[in-house]
N, C-alpha and C positions, 0 to 999 in steps of 0.2 A: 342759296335759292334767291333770284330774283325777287322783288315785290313792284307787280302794277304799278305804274306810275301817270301813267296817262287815262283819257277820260273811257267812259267805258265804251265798249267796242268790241271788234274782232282780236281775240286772246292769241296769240303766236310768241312759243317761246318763253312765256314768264312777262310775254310786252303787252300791254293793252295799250290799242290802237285805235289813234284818235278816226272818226268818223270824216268824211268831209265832201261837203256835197260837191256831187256830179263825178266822184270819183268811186267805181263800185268795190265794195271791202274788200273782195279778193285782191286787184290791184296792190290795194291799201298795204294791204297782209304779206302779199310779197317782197315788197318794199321792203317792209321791217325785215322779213325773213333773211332778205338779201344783206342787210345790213348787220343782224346778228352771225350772219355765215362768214361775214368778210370778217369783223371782229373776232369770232372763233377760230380764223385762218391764223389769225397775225400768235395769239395767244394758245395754238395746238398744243397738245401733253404740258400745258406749265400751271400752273395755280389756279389760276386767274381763268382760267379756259371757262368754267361751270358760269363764270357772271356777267358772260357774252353778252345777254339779254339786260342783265341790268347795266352795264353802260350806254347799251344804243336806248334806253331808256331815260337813263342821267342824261347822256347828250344831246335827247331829244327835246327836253325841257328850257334849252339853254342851244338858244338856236346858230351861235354862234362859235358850239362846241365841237369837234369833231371826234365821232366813236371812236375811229380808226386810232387819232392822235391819243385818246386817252389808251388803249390796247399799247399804242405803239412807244409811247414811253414808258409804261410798265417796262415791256420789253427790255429794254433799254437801264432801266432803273434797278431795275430789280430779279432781271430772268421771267417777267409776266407773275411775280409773286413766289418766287423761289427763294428769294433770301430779302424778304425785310425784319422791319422791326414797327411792330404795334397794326399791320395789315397798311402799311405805308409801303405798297408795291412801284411810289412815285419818286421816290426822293424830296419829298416835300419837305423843306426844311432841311434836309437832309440829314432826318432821323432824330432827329436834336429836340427832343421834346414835345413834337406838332407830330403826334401821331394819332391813330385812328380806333377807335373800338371796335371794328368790322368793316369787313369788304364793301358793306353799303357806305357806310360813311367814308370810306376812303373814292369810292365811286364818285363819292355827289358832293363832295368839296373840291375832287380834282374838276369834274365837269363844270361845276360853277366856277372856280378859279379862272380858269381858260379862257370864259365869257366875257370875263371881270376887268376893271386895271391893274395892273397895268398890260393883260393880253388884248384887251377890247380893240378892237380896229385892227392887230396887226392880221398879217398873213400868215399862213400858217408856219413859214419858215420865221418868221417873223417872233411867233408864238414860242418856237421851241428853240431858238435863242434867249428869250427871254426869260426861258424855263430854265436854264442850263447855264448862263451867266450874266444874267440881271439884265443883257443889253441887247434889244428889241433890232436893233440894228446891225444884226449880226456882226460886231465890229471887234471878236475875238476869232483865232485860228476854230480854237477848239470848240467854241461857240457855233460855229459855222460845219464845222464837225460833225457836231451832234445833233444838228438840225437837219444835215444829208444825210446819216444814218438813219434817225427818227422816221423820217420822208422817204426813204426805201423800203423800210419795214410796214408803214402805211401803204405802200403797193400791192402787198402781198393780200390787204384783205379787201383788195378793188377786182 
């Protein structure tokens, strides 16, 4: 189960949604909605699928996060939460002791990470290079791999 994260507002999904003038809540509500629907596309029948809401919530916190990419590396990483170790659906660390007490916290340290350095400023292909072999500049085969894979599967929840 997701938990709230944003300020209080129109509830969609497990998301509370931030208010914002001149834009009428329903809008607002859709947005999310739309956003938790693309994230539940990318993550269908796999683990991870029930905490649709709480990433577009992590990643909403951290504006420089994208939902998609956090769904979309699960994907990637782990089957969307099919086979990790400690609720580490990310390969963070790559299982090696940096693991997680629950889907929340494994949420909201990927999302934050993303934000952070050494992802801060890159592009998203950019980002998931960086995720995948330390070099932001895509400047491995397999690195560049699994940045167009990653970035396919982010399609699926646009």
């Amino acid at each position: 189960m997701s938990a709230p994260v944003f300020v209080p507002g129109v509830a969609r999904d497990g998301v509370q949604v931030v208010p914002l003038p001149g834009v009428p809540g329903e809008v607002l509500a859709q947005g999310v909605d739309a956003r938790v629907a693309g994230v539940s596309r990318i993550l269908a029948g796999r683990p991870l699928e029930p905490w649709s809401g709480a990433i577009v919530s992590a990643a909403g916190r951290y504006p420089a996060t994208d939902a998609l990419m956090v769904a979309a590396i699960s994907v990637w990483e782990s089957g969307g939460g099919e086979h990790v170790c400690g609720f580490n659906a990310w390969g963070w660390g790559s299982c090696l002791g940096d693991n997680f007490g629950s889907w929340e916290e494994g949420i909201e340290r990927v999302a934050r990470a993303l934000s952070e350095a050494p992802y801060a400023g890159l592009d998203a292909r950019g980002k998931l290079c960086m995720w995948q072999s330390g070099d932001g500049g895509c400047g491995t085969e397999e690195g560049s791999a699994y940045a167009a894979r990653v970035m396919a599967t982010m399609e699926v929840g646009r």
